[in-house]
Backbone as JSON Lines, residues from 0, in Angstrom:
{"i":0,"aa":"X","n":[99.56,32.06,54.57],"ca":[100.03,32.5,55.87],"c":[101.54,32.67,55.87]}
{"i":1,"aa":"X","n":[102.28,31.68,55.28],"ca":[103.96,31.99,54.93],"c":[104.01,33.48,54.34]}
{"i":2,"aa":"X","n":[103.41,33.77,53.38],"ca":[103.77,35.12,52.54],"c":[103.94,36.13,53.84]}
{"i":3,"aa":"X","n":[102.26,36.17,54.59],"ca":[102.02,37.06,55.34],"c":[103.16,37.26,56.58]}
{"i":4,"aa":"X","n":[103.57,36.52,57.54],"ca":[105.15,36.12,58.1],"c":[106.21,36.41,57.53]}
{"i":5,"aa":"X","n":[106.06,36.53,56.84],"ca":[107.56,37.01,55.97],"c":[107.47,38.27,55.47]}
{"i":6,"aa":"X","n":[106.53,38.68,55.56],"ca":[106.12,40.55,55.21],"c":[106.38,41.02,56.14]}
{"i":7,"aa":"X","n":[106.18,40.64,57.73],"ca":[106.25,41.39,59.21],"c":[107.91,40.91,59.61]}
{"i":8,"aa":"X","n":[107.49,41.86,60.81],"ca":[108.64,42.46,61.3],"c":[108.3,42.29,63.1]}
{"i":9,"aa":"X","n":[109.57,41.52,63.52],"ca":[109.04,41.53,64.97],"c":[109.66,42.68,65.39]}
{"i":10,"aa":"X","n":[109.04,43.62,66.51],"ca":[109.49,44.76,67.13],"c":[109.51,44.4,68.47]}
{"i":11,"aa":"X","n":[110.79,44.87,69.45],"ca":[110.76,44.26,70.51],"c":[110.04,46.05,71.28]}
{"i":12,"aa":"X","n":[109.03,46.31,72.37],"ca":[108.92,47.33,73.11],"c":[109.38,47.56,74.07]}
{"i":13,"aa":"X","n":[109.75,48.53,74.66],"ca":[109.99,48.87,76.03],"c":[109.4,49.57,77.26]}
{"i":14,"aa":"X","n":[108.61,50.17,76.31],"ca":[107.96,51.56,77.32],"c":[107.1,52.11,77.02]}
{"i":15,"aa":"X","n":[106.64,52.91,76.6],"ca":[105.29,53.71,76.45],"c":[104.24,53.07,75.15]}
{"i":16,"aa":"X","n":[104.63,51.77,74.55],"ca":[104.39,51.13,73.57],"c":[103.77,49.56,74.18]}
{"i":17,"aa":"X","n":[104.11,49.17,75.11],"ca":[103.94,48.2,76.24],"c":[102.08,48.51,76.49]}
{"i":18,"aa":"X","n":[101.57,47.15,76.48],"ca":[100.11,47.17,76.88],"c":[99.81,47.85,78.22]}
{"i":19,"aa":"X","n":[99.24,48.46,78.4],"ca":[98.4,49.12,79.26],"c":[99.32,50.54,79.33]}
{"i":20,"aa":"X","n":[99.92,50.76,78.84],"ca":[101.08,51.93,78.55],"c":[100.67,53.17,77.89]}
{"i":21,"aa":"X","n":[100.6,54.53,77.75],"ca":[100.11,55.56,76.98],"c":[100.22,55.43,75.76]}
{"i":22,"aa":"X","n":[101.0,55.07,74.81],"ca":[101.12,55.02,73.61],"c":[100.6,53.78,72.73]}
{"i":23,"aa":"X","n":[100.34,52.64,73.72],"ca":[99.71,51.38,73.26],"c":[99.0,51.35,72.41]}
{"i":24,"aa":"X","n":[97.99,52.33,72.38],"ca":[96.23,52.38,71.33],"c":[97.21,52.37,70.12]}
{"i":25,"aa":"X","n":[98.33,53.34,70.07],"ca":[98.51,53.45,68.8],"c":[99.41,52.22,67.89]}
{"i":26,"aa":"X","n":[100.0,51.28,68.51],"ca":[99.98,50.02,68.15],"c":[99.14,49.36,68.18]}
{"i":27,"aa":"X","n":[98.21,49.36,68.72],"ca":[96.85,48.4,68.51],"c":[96.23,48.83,67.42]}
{"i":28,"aa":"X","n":[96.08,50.07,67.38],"ca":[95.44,50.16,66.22],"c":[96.15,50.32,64.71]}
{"i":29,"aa":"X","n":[97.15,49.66,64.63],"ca":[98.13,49.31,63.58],"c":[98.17,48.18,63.1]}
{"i":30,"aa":"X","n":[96.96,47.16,64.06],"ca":[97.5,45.7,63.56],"c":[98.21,45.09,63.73]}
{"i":31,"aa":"X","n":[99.22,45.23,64.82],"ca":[100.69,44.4,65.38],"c":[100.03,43.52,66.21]}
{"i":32,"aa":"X","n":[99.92,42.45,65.84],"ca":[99.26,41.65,66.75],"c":[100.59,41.43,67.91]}
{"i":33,"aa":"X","n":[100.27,41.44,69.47],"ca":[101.07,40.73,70.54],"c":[101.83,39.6,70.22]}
{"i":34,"aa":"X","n":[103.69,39.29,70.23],"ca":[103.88,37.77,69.71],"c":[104.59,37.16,71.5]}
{"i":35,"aa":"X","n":[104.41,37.93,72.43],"ca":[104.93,37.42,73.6],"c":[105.56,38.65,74.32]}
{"i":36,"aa":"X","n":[106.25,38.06,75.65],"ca":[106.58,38.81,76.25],"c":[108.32,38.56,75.8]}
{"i":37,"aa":"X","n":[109.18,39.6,76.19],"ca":[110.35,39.4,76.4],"c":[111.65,39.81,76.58]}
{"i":38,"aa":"X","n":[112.8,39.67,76.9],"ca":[113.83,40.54,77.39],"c":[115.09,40.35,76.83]}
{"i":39,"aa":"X","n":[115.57,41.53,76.77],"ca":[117.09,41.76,75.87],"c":[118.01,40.05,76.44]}
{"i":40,"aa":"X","n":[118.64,39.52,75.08],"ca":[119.54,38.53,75.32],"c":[120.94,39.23,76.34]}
{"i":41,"aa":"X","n":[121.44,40.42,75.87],"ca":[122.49,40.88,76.4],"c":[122.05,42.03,77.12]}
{"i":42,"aa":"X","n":[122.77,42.49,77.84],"ca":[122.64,43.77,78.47],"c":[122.66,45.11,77.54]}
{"i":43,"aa":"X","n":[121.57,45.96,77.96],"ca":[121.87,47.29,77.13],"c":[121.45,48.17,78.09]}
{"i":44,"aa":"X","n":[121.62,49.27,78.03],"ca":[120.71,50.32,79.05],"c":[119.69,50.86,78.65]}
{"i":45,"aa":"X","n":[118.93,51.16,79.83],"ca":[117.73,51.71,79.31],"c":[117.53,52.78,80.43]}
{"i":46,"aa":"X","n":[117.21,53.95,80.16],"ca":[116.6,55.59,81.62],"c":[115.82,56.04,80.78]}
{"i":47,"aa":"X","n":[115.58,57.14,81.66],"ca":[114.31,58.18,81.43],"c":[115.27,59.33,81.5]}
{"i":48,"aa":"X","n":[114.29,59.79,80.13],"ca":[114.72,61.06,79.68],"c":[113.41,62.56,79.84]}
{"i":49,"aa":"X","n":[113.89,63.44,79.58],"ca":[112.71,64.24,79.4],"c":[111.35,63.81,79.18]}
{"i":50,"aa":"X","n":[110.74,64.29,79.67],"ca":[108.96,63.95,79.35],"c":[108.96,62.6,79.9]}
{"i":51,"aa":"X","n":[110.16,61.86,80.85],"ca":[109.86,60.41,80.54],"c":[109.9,59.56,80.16]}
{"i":52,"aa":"X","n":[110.57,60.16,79.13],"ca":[110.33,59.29,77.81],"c":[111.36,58.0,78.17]}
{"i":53,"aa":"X","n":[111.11,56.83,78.06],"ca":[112.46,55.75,78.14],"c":[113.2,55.96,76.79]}
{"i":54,"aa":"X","n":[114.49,55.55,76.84],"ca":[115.39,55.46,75.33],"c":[116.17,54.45,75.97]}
{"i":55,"aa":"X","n":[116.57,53.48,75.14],"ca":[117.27,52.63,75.17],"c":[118.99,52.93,74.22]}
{"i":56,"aa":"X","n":[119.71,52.3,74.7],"ca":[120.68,52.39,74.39],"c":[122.08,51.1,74.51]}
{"i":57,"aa":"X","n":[122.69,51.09,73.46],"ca":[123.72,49.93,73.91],"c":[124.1,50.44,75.02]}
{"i":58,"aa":"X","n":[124.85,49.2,75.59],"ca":[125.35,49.55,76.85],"c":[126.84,50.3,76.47]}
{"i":59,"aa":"X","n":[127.19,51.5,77.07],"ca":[128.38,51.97,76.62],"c":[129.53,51.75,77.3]}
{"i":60,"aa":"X","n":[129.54,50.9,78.35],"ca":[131.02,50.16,79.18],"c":[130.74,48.83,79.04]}
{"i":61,"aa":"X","n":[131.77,48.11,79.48],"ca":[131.29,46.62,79.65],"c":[130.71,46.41,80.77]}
{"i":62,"aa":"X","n":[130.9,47.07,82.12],"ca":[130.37,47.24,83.24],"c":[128.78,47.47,83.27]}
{"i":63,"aa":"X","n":[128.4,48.41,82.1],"ca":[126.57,48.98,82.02],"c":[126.0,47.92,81.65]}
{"i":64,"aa":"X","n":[124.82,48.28,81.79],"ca":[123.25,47.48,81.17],"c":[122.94,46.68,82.08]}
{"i":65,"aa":"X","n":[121.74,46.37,81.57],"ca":[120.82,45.42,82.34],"c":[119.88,44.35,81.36]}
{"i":66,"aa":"X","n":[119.09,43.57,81.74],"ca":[118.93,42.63,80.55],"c":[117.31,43.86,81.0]}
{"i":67,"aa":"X","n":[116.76,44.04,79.48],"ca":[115.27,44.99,79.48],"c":[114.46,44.11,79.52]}
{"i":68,"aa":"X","n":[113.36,44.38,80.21],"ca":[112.15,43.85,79.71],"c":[111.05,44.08,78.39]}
{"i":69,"aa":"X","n":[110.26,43.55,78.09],"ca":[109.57,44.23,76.85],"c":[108.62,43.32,76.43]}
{"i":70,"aa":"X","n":[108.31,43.49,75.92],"ca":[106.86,42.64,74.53],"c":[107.07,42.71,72.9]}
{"i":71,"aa":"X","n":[106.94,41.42,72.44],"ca":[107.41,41.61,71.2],"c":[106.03,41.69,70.13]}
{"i":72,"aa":"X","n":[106.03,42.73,69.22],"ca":[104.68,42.4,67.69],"c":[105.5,42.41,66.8]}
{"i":73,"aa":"X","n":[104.52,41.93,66.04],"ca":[104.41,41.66,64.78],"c":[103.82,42.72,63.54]}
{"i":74,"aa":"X","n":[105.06,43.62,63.41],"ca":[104.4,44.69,62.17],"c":[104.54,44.42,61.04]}
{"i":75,"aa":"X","n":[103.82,44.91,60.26],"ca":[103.63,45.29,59.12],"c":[104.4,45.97,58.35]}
{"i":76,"aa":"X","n":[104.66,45.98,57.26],"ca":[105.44,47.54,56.59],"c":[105.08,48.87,56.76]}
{"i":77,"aa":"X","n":[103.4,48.88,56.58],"ca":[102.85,49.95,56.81],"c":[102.97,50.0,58.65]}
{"i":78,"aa":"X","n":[102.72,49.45,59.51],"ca":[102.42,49.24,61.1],"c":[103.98,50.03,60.89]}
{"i":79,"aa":"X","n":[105.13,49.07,60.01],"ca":[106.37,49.9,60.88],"c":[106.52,51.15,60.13]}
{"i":80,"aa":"X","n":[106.26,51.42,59.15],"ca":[106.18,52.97,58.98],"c":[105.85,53.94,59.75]}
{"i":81,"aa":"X","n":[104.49,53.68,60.62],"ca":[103.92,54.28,61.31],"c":[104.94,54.49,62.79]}
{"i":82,"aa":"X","n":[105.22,53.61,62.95],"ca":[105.94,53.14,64.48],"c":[107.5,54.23,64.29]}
{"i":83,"aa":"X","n":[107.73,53.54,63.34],"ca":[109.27,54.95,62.46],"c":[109.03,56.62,62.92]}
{"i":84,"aa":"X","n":[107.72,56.77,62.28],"ca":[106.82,58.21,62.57],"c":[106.41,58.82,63.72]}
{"i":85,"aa":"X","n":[105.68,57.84,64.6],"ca":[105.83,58.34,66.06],"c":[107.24,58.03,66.43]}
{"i":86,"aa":"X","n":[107.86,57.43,66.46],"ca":[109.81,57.56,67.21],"c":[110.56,58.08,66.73]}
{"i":87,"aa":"X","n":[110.37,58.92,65.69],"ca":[110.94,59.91,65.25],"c":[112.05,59.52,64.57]}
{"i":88,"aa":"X","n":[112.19,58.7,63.9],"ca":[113.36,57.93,63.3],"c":[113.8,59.22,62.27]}
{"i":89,"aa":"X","n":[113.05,59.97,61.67],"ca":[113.14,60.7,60.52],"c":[113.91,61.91,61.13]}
{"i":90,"aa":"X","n":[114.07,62.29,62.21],"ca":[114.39,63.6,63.14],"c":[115.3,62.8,63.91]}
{"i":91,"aa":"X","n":[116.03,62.07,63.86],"ca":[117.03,61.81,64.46],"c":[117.09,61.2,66.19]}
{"i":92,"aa":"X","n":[115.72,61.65,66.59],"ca":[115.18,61.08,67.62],"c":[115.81,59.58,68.41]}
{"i":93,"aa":"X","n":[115.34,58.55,67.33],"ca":[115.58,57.41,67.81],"c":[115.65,56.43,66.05]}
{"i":94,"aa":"X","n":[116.34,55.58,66.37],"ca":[116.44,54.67,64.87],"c":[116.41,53.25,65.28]}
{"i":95,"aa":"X","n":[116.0,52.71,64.46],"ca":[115.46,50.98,64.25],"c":[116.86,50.38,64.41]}
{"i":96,"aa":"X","n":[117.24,49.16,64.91],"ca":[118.59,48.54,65.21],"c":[117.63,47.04,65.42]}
{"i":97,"aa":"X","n":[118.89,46.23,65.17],"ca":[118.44,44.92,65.24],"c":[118.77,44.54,67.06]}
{"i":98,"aa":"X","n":[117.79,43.72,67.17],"ca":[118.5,43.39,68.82],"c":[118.2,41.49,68.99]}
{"i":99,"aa":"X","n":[118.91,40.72,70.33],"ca":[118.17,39.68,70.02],"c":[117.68,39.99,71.48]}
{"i":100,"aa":"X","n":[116.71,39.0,71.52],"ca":[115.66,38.83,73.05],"c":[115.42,37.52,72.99]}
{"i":101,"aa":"X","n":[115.19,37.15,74.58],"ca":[114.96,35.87,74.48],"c":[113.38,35.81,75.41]}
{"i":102,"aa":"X","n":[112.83,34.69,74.83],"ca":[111.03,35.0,74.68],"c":[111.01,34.5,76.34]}
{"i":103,"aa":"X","n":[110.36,35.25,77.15],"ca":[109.68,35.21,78.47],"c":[109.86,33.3,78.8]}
{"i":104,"aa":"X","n":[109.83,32.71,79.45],"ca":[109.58,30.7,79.76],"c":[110.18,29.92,79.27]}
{"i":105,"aa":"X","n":[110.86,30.46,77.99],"ca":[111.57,29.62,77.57],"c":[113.09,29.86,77.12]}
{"i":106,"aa":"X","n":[113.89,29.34,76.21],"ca":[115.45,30.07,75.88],"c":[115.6,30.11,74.5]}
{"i":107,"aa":"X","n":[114.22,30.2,73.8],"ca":[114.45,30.62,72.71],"c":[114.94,31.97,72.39]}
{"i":108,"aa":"X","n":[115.68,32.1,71.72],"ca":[116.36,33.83,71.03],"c":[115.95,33.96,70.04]}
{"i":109,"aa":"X","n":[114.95,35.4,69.42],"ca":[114.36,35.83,68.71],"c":[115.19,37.23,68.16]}
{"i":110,"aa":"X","n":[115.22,37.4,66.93],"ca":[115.85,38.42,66.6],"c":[114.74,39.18,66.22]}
{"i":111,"aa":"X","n":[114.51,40.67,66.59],"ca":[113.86,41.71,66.75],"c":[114.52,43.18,66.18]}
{"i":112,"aa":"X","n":[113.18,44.03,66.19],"ca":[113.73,45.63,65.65],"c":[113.09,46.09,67.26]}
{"i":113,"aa":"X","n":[114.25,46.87,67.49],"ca":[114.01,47.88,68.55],"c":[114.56,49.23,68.31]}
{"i":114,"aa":"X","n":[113.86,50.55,68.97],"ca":[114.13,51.8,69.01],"c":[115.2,51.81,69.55]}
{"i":115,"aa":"X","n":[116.15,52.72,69.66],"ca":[117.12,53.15,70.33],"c":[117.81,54.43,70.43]}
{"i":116,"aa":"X","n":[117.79,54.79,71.35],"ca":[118.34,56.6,71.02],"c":[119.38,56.72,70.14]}
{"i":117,"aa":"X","n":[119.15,58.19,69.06],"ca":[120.17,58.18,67.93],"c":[121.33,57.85,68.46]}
{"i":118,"aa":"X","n":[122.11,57.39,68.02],"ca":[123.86,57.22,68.31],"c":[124.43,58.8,68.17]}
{"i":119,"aa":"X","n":[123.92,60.13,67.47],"ca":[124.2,60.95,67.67],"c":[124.29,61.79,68.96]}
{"i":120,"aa":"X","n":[123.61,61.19,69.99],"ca":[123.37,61.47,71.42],"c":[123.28,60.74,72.25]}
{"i":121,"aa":"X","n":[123.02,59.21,72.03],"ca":[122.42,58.33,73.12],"c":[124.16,58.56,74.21]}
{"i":122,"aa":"X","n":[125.32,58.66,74.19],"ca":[126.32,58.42,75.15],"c":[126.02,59.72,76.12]}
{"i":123,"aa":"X","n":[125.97,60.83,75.39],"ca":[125.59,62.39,76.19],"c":[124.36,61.56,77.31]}
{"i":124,"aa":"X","n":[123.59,61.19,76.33],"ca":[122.31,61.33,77.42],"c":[121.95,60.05,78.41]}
{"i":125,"aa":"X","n":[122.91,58.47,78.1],"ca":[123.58,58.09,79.26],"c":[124.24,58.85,80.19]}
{"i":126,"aa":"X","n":[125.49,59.44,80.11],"ca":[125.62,60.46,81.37],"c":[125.33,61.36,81.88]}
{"i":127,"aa":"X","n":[124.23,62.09,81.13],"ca":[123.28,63.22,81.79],"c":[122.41,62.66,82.43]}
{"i":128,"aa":"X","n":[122.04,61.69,82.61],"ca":[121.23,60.59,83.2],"c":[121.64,60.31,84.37]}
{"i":129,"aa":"X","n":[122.72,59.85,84.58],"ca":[123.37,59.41,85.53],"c":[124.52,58.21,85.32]}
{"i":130,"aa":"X","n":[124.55,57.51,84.29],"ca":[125.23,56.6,83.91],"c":[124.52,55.42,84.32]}
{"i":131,"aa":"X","n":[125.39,54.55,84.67],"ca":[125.02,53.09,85.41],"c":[124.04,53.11,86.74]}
{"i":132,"aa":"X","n":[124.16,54.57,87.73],"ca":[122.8,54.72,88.11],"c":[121.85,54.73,87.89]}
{"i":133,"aa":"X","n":[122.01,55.38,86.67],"ca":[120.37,55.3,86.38],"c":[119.66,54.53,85.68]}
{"i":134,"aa":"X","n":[120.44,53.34,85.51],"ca":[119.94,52.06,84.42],"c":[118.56,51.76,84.84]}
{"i":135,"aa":"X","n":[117.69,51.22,84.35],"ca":[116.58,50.47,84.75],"c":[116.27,48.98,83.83]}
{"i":136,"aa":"X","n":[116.01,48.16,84.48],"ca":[115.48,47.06,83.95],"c":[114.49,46.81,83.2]}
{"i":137,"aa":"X","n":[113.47,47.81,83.72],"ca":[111.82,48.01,83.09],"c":[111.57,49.09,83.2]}
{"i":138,"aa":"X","n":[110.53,49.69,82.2],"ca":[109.69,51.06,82.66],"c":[108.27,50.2,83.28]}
{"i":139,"aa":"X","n":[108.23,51.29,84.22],"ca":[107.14,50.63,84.96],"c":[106.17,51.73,84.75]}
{"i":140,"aa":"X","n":[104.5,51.01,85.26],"ca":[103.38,52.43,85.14],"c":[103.85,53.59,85.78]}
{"i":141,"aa":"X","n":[104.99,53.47,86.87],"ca":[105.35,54.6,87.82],"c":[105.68,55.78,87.26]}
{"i":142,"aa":"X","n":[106.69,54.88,86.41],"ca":[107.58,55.65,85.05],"c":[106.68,56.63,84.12]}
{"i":143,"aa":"X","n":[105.61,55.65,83.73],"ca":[104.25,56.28,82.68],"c":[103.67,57.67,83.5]}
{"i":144,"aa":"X","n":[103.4,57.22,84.69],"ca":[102.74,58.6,85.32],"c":[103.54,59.87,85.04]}
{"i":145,"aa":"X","n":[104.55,59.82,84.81],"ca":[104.84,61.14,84.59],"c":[105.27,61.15,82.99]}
{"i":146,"aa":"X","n":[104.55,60.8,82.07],"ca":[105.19,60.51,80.94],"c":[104.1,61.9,80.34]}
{"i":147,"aa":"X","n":[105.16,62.77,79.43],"ca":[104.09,63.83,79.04],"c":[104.23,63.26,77.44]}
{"i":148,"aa":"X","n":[102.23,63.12,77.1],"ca":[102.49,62.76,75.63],"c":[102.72,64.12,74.83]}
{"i":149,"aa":"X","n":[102.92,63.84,73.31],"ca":[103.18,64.86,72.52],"c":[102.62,66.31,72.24]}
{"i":150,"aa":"X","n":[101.11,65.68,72.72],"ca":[100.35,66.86,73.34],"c":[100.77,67.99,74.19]}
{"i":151,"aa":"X","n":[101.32,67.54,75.17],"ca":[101.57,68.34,76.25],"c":[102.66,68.53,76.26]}
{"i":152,"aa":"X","n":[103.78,68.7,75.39],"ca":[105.0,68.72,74.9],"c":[105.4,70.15,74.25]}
{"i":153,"aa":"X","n":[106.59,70.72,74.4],"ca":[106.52,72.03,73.36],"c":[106.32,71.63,72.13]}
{"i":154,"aa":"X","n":[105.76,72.63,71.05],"ca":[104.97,72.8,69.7],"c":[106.11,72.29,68.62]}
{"i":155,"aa":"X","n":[105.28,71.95,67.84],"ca":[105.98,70.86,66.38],"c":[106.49,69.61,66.89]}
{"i":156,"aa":"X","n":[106.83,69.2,65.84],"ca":[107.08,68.04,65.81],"c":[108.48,67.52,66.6]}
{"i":157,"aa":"X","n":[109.1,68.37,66.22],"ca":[110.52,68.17,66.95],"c":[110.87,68.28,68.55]}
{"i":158,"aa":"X","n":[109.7,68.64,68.67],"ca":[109.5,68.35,70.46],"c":[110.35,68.12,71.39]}
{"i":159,"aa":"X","n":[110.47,66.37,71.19],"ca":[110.79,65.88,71.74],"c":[112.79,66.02,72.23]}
{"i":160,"aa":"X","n":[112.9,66.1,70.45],"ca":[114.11,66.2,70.12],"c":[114.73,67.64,70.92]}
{"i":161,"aa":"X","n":[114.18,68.37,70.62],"ca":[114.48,69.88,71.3],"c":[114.81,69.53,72.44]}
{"i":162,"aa":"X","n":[113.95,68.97,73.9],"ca":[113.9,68.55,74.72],"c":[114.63,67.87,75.13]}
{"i":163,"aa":"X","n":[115.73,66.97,74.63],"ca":[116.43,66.26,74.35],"c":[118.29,66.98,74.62]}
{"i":164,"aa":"X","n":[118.18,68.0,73.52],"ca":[119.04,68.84,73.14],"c":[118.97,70.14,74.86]}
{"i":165,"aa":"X","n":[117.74,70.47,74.96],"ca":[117.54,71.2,76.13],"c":[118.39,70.4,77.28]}
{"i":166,"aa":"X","n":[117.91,69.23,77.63],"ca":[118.3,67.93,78.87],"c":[119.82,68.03,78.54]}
{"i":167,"aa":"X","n":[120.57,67.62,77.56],"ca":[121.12,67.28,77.32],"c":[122.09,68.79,77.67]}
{"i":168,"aa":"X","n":[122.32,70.24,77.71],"ca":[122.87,71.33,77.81],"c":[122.89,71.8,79.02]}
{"i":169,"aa":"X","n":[122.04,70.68,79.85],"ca":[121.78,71.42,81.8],"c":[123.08,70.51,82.6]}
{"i":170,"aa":"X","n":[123.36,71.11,83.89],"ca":[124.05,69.8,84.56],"c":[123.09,69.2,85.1]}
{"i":171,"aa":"X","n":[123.87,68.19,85.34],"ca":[122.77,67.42,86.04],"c":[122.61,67.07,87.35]}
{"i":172,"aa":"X","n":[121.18,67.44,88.3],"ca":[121.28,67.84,89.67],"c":[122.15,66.75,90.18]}
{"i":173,"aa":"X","n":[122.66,67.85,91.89],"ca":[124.09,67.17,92.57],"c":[125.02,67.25,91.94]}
{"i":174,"aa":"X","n":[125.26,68.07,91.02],"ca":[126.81,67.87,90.07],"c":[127.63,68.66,90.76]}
């Protein structure tokens, strides 16, 4: 059981990866077993972007962030390969960063891998967002309802990213 613990990887979630969430099946069916619930030690930000999508991001003032909510598993090499693949780590999308969280009841601090929008864009798309308005604490199912999966997304893979780049070239309403 030591070997096996020391092969995984805790991943902290935020959003569409979260149980009862659209993207969930596909961590479940990876084998990440659930290791708790839990929320960023420090403040970072977190909005909705195109399609919905949440991205997290350091907080980029000292003034931003909020402490996130989330759920932490337990992957695999292969589980986080997979997890890399849907978040697009490879396309610049979003990349693995260390974060700490502290576990839901108690004050233990757990060090975790979480997504986070590339650093090539995440500041653009804090202020196309709204900045510190538009922080959120949690994605909620509210959030999910309008979450378009990849399916229903423009064609290839880069989707999201396009979408991204699109959001990211508009003003943003009330400007």
């Amino acid at each position: 059981m030591e070997a096996t613990a020391a092969t995984t990887t805790t991943v902290f979630v935020y959003g569409t990866l979260k149980r009862g969430f659209p993207n969930h099946p596909r961590l479940a069916a990876s084998h990440s077993p659930f290791a708790g619930v839990a929320s960023t030690a420090a403040p970072v930000s977190l909005v909705i972007g195109p399609y919905s999508v949440p991205f997290l991001l350091p907080a980029p003032a000292p003034s931003a962030g909020r402490l996130v909510s989330g759920e932490l598993y337990s992957a695999s090499p292969s589980s986080l390969a997979d997890l890399d693949l849907l978040e697009g780590t490879h396309l610049g999308v979003y990349e693995r960063r260390r974060i700490t969280v502290v576990v839901d009841g108690t004050s233990s601090e757990v060090e975790a891998e979480a997504y986070f929008a590339n650093a090539s864009y995440a500041d653009d798309l804090w202020r196309r967002c709204g900045g510190e308005a538009a922080e959120i604490g949690e994605y909620t199912m509210e959030h999910a309802g309008r979450y378009v999966p990849p399916s229903g997304r423009s064609p290839g893979v880069s989707g999201l990213m396009d979408a991204v780049r699109a959001f990211l070239a508009t003003a943003p309403p009330n400007s």
